[in-house]
SEFIZA-3560 file (N, C-alpha, C; in Angstrom, 3 decimals):
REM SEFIZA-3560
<numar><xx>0.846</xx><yy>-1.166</yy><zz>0.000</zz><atom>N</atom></numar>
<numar><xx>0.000</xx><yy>0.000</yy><zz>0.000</zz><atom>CA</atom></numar>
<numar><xx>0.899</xx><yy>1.239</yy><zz>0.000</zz><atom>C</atom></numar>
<numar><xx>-0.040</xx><yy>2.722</yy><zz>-0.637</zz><atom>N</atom></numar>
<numar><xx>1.276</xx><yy>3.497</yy><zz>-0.740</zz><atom>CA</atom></numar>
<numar><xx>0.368</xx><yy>5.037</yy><zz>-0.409</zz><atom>C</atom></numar>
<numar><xx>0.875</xx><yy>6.272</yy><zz>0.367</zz><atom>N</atom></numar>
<numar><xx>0.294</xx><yy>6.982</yy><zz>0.759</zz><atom>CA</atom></numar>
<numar><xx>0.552</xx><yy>8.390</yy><zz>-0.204</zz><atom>C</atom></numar>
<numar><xx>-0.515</xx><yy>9.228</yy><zz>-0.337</zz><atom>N</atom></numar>
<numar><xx>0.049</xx><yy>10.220</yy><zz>-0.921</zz><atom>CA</atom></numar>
<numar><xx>-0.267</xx><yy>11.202</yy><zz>0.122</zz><atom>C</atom></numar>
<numar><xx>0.829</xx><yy>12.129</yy><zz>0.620</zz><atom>N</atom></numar>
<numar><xx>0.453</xx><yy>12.961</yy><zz>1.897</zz><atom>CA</atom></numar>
<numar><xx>0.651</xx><yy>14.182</yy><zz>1.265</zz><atom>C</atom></numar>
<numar><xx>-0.315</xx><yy>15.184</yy><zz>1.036</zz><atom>N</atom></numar>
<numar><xx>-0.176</xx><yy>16.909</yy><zz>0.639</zz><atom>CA</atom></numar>
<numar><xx>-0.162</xx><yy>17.808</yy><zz>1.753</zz><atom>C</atom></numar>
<numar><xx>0.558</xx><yy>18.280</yy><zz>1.687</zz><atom>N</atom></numar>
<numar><xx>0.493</xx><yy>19.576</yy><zz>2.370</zz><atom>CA</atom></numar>
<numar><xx>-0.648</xx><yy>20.785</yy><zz>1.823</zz><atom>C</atom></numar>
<numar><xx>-0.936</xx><yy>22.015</yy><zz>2.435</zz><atom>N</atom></numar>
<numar><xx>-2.023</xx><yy>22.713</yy><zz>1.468</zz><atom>CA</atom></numar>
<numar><xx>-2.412</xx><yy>23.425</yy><zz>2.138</zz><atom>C</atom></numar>
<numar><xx>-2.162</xx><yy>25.110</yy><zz>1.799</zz><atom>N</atom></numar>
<numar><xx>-2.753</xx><yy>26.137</yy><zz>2.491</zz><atom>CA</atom></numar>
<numar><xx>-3.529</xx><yy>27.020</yy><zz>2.040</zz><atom>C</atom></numar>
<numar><xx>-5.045</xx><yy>27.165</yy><zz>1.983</zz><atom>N</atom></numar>
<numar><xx>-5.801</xx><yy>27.576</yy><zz>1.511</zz><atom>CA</atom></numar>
<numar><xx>-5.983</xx><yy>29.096</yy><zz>1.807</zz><atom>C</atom></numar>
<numar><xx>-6.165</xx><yy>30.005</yy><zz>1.185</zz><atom>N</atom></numar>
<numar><xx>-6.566</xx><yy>31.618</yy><zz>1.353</zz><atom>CA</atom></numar>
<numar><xx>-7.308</xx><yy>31.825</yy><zz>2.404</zz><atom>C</atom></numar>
<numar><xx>-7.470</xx><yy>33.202</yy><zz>3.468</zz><atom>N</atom></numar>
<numar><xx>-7.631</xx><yy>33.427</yy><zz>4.540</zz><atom>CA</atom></numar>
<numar><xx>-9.730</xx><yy>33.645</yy><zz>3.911</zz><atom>C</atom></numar>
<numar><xx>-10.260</xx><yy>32.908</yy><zz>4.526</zz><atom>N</atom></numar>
<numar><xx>-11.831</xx><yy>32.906</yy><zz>4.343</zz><atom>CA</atom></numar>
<numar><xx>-12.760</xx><yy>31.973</yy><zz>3.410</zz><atom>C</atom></numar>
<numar><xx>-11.328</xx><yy>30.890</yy><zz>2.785</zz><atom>N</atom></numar>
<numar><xx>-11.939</xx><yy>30.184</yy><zz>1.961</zz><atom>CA</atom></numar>
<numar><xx>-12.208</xx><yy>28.999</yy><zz>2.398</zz><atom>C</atom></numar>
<numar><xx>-12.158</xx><yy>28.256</yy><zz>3.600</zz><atom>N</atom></numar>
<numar><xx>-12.764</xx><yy>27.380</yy><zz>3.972</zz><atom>CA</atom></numar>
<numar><xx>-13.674</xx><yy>26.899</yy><zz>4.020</zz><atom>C</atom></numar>
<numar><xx>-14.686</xx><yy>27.785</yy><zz>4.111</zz><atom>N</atom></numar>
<numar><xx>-16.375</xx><yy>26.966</yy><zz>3.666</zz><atom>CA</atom></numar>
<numar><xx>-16.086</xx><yy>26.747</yy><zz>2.028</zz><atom>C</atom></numar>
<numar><xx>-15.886</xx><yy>27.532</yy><zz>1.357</zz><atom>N</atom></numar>
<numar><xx>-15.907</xx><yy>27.529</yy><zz>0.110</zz><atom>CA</atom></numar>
<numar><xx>-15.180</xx><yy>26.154</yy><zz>-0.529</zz><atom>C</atom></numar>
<numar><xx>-13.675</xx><yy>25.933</yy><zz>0.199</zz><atom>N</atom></numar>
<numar><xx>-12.926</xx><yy>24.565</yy><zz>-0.348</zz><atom>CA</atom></numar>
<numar><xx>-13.845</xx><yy>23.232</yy><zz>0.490</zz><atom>C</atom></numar>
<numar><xx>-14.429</xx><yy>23.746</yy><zz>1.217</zz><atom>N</atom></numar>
<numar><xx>-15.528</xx><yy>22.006</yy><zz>1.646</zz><atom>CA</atom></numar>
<numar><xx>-16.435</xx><yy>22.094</yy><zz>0.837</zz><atom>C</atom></numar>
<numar><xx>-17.154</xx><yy>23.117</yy><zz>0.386</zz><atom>N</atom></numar>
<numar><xx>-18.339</xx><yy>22.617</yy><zz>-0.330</zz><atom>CA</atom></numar>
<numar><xx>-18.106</xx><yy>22.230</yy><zz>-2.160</zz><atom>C</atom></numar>
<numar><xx>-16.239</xx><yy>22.836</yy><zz>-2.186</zz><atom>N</atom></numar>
<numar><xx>-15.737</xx><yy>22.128</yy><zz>-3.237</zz><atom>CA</atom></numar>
<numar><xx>-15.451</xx><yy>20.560</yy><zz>-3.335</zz><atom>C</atom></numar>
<numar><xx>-14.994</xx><yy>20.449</yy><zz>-1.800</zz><atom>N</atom></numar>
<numar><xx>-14.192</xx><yy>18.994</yy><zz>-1.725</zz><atom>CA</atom></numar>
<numar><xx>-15.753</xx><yy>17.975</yy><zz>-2.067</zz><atom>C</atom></numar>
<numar><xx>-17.075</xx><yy>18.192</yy><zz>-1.106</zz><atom>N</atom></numar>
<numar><xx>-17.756</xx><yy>17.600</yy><zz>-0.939</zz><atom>CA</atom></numar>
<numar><xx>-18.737</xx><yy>17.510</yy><zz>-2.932</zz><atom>C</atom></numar>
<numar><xx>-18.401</xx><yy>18.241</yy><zz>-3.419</zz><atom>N</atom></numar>
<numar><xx>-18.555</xx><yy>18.056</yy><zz>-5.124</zz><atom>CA</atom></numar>
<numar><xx>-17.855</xx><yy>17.094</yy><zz>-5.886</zz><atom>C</atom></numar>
<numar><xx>-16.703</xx><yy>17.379</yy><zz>-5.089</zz><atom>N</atom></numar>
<numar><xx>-15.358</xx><yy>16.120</yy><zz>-6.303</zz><atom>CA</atom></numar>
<numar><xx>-15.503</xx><yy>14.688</yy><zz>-5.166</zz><atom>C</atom></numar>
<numar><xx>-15.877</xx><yy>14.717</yy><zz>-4.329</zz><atom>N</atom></numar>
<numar><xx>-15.610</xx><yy>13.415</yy><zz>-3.291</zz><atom>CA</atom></numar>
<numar><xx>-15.745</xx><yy>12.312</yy><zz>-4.258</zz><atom>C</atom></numar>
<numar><xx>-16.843</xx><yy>12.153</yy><zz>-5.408</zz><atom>N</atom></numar>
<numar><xx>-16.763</xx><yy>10.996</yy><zz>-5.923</zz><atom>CA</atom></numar>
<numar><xx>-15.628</xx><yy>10.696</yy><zz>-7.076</zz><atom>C</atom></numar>
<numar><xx>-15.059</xx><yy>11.632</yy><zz>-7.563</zz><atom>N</atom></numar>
<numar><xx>-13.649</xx><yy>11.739</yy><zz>-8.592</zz><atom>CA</atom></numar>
<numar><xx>-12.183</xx><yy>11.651</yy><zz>-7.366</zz><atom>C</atom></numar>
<numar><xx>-12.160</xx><yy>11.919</yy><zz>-6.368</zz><atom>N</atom></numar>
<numar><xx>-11.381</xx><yy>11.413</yy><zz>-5.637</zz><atom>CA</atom></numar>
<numar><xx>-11.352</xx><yy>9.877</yy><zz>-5.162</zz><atom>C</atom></numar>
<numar><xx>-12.712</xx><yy>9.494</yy><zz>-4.826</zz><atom>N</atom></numar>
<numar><xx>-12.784</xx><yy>8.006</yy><zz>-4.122</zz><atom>CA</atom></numar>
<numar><xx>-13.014</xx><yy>6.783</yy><zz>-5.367</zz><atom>C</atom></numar>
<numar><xx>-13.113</xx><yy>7.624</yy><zz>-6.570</zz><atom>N</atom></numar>
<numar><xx>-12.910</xx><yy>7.184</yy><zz>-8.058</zz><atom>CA</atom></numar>
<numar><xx>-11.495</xx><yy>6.686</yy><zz>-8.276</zz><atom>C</atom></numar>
<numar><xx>-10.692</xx><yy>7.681</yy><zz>-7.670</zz><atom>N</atom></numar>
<numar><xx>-9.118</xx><yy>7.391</yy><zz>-7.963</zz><atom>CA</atom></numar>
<numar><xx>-8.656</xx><yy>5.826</yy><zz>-7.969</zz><atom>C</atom></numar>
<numar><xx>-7.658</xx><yy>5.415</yy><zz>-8.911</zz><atom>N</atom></numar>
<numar><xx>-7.590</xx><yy>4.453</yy><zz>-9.294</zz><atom>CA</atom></numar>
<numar><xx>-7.047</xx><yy>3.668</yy><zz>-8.063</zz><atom>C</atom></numar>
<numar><xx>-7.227</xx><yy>2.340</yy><zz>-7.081</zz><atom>N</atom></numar>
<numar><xx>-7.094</xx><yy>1.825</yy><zz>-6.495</zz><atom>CA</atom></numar>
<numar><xx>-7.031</xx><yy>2.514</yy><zz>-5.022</zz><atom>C</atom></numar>
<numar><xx>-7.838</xx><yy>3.796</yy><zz>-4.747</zz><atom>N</atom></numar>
<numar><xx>-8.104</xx><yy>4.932</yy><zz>-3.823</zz><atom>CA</atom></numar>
<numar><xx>-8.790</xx><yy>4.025</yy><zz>-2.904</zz><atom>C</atom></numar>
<numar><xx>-8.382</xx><yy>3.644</yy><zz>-1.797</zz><atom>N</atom></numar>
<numar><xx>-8.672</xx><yy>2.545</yy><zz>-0.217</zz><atom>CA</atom></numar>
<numar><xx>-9.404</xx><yy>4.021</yy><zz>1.256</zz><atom>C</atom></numar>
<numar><xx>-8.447</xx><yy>4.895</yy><zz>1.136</zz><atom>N</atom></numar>
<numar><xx>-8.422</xx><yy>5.807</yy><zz>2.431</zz><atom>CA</atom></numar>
<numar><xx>-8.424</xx><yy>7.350</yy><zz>1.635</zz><atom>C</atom></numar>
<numar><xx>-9.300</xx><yy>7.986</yy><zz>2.095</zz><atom>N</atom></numar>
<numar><xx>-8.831</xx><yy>9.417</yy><zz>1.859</zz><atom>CA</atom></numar>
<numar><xx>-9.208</xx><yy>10.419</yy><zz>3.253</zz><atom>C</atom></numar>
<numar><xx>-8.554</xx><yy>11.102</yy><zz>3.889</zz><atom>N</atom></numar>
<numar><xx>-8.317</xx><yy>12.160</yy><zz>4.631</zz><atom>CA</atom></numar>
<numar><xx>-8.069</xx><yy>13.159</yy><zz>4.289</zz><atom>C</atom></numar>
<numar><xx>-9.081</xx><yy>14.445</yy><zz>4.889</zz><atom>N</atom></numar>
<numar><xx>-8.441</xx><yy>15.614</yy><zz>4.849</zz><atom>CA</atom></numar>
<numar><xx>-8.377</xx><yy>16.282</yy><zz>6.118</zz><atom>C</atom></numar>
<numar><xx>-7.830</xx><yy>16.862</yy><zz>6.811</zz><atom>N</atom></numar>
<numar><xx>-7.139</xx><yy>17.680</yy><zz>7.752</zz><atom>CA</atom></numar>
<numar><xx>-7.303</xx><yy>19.390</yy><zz>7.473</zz><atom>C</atom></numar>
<numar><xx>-7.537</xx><yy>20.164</yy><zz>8.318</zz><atom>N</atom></numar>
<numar><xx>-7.571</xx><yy>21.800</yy><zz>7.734</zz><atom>CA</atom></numar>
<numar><xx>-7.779</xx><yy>22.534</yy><zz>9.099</zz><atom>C</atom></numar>
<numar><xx>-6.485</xx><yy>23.675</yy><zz>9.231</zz><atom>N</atom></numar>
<numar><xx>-6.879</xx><yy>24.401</yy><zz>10.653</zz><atom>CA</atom></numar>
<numar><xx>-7.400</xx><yy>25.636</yy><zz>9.977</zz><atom>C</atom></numar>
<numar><xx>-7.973</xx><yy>26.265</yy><zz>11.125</zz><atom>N</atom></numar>
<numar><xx>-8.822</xx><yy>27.434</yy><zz>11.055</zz><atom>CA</atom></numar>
<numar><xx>-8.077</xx><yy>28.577</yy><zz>10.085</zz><atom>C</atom></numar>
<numar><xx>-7.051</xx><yy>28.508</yy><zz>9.723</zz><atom>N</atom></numar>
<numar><xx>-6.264</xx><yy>29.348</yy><zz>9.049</zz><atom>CA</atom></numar>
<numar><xx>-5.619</xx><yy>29.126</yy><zz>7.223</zz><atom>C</atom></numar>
<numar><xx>-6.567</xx><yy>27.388</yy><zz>7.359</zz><atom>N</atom></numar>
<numar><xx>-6.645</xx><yy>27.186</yy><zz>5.897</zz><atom>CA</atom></numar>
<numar><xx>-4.950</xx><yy>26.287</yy><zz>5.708</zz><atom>C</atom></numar>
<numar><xx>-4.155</xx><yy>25.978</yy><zz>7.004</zz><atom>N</atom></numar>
<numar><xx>-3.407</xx><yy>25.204</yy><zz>6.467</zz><atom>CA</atom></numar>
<numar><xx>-4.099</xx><yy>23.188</yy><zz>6.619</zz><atom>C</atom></numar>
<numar><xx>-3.291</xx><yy>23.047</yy><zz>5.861</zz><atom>N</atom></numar>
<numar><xx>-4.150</xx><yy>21.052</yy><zz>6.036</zz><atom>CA</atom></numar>
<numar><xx>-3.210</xx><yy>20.190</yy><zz>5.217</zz><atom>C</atom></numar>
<numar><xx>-3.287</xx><yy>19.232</yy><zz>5.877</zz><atom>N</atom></numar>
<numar><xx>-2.824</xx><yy>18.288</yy><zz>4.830</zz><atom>CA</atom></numar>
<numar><xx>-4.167</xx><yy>17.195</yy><zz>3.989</zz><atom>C</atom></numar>
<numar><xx>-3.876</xx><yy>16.952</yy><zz>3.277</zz><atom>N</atom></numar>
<numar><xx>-4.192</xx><yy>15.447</yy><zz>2.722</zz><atom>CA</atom></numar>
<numar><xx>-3.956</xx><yy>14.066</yy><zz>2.586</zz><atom>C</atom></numar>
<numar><xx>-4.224</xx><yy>13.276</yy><zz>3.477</zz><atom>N</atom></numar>
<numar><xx>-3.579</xx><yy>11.461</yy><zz>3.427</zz><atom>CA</atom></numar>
<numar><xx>-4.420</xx><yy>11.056</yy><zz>2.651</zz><atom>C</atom></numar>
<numar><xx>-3.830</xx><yy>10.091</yy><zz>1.806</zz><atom>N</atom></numar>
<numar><xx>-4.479</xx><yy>9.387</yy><zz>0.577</zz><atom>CA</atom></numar>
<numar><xx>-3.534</xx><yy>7.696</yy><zz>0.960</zz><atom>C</atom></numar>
<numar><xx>-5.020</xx><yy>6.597</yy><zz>1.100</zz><atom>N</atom></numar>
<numar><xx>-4.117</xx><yy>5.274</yy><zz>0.985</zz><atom>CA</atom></numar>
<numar><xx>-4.610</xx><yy>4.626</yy><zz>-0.539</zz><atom>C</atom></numar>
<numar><xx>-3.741</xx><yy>4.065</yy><zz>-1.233</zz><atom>N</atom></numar>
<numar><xx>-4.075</xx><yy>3.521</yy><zz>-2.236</zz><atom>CA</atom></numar>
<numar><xx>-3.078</xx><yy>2.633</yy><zz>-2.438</zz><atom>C</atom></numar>
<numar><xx>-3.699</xx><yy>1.288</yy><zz>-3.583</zz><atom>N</atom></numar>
<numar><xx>-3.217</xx><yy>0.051</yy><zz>-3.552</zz><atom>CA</atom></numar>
<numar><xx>-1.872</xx><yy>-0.289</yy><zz>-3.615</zz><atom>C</atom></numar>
<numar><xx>-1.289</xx><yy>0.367</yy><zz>-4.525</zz><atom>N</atom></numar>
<numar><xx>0.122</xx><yy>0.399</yy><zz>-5.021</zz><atom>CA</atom></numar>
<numar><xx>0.680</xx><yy>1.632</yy><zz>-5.677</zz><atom>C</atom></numar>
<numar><xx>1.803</xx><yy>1.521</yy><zz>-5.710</zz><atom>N</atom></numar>
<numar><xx>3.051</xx><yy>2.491</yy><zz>-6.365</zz><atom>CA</atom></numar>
<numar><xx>2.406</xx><yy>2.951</yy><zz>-7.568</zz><atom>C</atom></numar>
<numar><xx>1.887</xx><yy>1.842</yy><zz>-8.673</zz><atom>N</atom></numar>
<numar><xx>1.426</xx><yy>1.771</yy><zz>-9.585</zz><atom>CA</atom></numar>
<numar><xx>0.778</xx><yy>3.063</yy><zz>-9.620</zz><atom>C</atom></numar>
<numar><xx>-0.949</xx><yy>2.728</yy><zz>-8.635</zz><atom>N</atom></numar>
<numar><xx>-1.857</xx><yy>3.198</yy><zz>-8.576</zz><atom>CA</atom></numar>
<numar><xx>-1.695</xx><yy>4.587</yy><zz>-8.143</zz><atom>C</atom></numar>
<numar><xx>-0.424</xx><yy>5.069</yy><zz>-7.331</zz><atom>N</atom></numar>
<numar><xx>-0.025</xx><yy>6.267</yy><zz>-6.880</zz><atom>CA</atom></numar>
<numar><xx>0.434</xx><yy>7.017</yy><zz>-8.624</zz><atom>C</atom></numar>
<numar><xx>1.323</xx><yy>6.701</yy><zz>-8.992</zz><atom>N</atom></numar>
<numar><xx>1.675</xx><yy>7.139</yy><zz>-10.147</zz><atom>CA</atom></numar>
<numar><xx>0.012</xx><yy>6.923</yy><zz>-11.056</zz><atom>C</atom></numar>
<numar><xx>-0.533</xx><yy>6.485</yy><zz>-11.291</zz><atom>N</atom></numar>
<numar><xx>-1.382</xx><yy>6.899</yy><zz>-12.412</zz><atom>CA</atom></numar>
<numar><xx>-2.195</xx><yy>7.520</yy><zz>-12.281</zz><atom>C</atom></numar>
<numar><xx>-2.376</xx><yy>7.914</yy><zz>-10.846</zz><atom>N</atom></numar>
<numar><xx>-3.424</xx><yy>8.814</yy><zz>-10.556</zz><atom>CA</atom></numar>
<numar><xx>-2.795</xx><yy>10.506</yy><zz>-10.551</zz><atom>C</atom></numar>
<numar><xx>-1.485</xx><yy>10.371</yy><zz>-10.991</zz><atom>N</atom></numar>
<numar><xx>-1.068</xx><yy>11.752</yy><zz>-10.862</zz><atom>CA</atom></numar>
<numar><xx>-1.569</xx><yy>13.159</yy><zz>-11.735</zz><atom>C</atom></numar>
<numar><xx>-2.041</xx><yy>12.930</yy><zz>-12.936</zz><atom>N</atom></numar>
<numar><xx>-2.543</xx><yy>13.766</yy><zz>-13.764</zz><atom>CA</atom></numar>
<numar><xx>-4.506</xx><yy>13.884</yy><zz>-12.934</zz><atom>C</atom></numar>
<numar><xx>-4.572</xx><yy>13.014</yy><zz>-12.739</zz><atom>N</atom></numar>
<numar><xx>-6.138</xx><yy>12.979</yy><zz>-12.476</zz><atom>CA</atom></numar>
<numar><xx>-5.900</xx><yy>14.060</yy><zz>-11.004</zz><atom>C</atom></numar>
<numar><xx>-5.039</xx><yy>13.973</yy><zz>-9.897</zz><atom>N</atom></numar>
<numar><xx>-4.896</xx><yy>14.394</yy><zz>-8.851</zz><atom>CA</atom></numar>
<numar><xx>-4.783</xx><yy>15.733</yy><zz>-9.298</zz><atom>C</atom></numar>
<numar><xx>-3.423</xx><yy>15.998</yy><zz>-9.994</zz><atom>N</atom></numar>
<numar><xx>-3.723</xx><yy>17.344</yy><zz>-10.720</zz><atom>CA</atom></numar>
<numar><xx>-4.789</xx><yy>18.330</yy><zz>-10.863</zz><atom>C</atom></numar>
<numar><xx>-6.029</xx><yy>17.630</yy><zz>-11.785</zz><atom>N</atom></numar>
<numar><xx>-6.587</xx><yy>17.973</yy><zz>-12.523</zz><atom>CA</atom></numar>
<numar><xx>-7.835</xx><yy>18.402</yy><zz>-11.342</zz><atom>C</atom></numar>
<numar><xx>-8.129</xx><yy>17.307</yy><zz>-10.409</zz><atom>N</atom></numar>
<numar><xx>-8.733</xx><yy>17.504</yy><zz>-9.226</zz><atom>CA</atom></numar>
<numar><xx>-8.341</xx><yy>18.954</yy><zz>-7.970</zz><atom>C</atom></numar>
<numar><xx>-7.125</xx><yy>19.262</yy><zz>-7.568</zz><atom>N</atom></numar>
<numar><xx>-6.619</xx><yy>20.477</yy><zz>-7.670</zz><atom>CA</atom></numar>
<numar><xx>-7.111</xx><yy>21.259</yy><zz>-7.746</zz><atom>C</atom></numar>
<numar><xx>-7.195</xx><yy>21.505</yy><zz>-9.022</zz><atom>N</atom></numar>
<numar><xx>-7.532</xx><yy>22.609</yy><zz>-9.942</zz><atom>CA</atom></numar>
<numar><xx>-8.858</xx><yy>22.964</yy><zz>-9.264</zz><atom>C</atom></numar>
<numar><xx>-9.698</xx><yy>22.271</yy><zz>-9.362</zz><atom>N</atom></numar>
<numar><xx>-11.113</xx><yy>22.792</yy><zz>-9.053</zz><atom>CA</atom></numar>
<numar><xx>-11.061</xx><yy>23.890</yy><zz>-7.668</zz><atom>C</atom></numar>
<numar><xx>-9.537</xx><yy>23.845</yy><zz>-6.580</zz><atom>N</atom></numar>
<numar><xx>-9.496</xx><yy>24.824</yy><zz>-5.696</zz><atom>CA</atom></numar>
<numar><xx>-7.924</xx><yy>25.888</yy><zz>-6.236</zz><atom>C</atom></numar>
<numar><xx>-8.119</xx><yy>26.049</yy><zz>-7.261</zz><atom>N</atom></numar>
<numar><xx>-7.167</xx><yy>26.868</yy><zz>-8.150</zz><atom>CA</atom></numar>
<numar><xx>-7.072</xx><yy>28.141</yy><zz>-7.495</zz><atom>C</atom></numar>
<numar><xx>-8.343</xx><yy>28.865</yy><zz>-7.344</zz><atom>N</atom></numar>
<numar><xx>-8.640</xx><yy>30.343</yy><zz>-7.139</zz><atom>CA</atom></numar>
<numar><xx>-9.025</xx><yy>29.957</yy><zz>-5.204</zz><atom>C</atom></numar>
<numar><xx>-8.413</xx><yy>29.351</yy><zz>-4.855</zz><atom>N</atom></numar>
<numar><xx>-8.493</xx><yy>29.082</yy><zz>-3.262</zz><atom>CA</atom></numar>
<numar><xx>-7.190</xx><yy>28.894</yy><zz>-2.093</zz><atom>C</atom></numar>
<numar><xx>-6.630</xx><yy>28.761</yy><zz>-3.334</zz><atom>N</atom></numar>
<numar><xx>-5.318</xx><yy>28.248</yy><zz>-2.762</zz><atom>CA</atom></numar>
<numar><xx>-3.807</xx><yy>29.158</yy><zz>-2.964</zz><atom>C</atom></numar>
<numar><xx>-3.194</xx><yy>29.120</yy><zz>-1.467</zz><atom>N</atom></numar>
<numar><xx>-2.182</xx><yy>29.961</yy><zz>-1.609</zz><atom>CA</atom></numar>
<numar><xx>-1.375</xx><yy>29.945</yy><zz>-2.259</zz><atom>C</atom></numar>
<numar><xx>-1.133</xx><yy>28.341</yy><zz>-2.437</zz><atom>N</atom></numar>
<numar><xx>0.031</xx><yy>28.081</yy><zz>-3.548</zz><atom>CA</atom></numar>
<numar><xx>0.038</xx><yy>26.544</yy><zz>-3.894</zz><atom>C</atom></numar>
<numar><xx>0.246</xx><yy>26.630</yy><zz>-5.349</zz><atom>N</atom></numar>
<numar><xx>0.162</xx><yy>25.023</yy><zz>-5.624</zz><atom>CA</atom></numar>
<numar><xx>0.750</xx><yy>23.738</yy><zz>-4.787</zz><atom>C</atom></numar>
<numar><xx>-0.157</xx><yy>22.936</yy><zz>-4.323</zz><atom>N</atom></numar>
<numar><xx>0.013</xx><yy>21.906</yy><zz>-3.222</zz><atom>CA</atom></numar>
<numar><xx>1.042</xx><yy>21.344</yy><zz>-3.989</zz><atom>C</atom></numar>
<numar><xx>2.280</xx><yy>20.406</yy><zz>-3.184</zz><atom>N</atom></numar>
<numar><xx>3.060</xx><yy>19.418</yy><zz>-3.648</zz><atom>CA</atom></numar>
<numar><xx>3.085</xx><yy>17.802</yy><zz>-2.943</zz><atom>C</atom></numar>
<numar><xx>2.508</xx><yy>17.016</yy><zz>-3.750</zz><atom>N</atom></numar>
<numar><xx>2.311</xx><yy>15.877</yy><zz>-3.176</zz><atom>CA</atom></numar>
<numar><xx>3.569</xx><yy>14.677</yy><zz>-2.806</zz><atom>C</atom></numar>
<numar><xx>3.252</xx><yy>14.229</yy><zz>-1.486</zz><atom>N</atom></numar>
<numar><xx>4.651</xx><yy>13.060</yy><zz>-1.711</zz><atom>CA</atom></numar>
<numar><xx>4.136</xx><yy>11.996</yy><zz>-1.747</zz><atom>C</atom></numar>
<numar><xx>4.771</xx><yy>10.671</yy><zz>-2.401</zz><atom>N</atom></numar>
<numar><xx>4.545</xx><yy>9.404</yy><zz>-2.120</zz><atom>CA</atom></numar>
<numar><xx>5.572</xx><yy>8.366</yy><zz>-0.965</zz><atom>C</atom></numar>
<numar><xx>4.686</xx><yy>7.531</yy><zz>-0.531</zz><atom>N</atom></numar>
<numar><xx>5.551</xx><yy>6.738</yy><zz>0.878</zz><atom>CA</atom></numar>
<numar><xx>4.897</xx><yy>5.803</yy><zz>0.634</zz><atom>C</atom></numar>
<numar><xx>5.390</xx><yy>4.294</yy><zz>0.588</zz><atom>N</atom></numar>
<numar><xx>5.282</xx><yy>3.149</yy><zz>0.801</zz><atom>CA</atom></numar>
<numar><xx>5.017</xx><yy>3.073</yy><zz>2.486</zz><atom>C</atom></numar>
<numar><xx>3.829</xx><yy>2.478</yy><zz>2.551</zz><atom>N</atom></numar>
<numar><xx>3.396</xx><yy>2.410</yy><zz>3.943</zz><atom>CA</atom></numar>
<numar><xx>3.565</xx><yy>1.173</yy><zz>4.799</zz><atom>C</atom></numar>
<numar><xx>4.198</xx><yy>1.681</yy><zz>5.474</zz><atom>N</atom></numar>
<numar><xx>5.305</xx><yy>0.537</yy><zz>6.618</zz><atom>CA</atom></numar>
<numar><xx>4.259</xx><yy>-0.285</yy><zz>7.735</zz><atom>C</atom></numar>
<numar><xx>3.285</xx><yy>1.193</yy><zz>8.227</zz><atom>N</atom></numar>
<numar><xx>2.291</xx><yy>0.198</yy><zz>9.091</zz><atom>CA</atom></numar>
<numar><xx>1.121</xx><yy>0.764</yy><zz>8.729</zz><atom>C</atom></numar>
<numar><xx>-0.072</xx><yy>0.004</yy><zz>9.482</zz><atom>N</atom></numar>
<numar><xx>-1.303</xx><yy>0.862</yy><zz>9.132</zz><atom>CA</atom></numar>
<numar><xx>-1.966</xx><yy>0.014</yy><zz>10.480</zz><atom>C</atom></numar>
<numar><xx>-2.156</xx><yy>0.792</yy><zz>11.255</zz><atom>N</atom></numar>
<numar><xx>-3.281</xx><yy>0.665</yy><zz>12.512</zz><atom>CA</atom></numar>
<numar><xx>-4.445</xx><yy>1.037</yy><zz>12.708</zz><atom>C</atom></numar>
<numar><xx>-5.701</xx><yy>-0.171</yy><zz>12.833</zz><atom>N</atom></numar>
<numar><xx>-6.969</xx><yy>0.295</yy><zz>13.191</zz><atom>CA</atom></numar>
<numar><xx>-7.336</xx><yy>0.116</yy><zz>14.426</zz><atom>C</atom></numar>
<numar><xx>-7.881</xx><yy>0.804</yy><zz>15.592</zz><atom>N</atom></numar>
<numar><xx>-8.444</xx><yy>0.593</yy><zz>16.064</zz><atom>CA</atom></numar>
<numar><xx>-9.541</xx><yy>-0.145</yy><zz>16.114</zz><atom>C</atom></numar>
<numar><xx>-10.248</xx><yy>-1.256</yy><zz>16.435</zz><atom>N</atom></numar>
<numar><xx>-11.853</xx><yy>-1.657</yy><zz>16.294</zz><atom>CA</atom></numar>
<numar><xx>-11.989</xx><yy>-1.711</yy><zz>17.450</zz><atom>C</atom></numar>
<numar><xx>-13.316</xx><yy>-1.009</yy><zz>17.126</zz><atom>N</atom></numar>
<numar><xx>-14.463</xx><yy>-0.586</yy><zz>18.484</zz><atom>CA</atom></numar>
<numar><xx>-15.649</xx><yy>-1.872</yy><zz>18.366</zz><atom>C</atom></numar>
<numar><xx>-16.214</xx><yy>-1.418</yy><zz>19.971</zz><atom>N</atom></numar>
<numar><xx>-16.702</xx><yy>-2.733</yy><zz>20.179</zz><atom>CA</atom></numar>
<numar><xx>-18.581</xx><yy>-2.812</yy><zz>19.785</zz><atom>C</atom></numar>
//
């Protein structure tokens, strides 16, 4: 499994505005090709990251133009173009509740 973690700091007041974006693309994100986990993270000041789990290396790389392109839709929101990393994921812990 392989993670894509973004960093991402959104313009001072655009926070409602980038959720009611995110909650539009949710299905072109969870579309993403072998896309398992998606997280987003965001403090009051518009910084956040993004965790993304997906199947393989593969699946990390081919989703890169589509991730792109997804982006975009917070073009005019964002302080500066996000840069994504990839990590081969060493552990992954769930809690299960009872």
């Amino acid at each position: 499994m392989f993670a894509r973690i973004t960093p991402f700091k959104m313009k001072p007041g655009s926070r409602k505005e980038a959720e009611a974006i995110m909650a539009r693309v949710k299905d072109q994100i969870m579309g993403l090709q072998g896309m398992q986990h998606f997280l987003c993270t965001m403090n009051d000041d518009g910084s956040g990251y993004i965790v993304s789990l997906v199947s393989s290396k593969d699946d990390l790389e081919a989703n890169k133009p589509r991730v792109k392109e997804i982006w975009g839709n917070f073009a005019d929101l964002l302080e500066a173009q996000p840069k994504p990393e990839g990590f081969e994921v060493v552990e992954e812990w769930v809690k299960e509740t009872a």
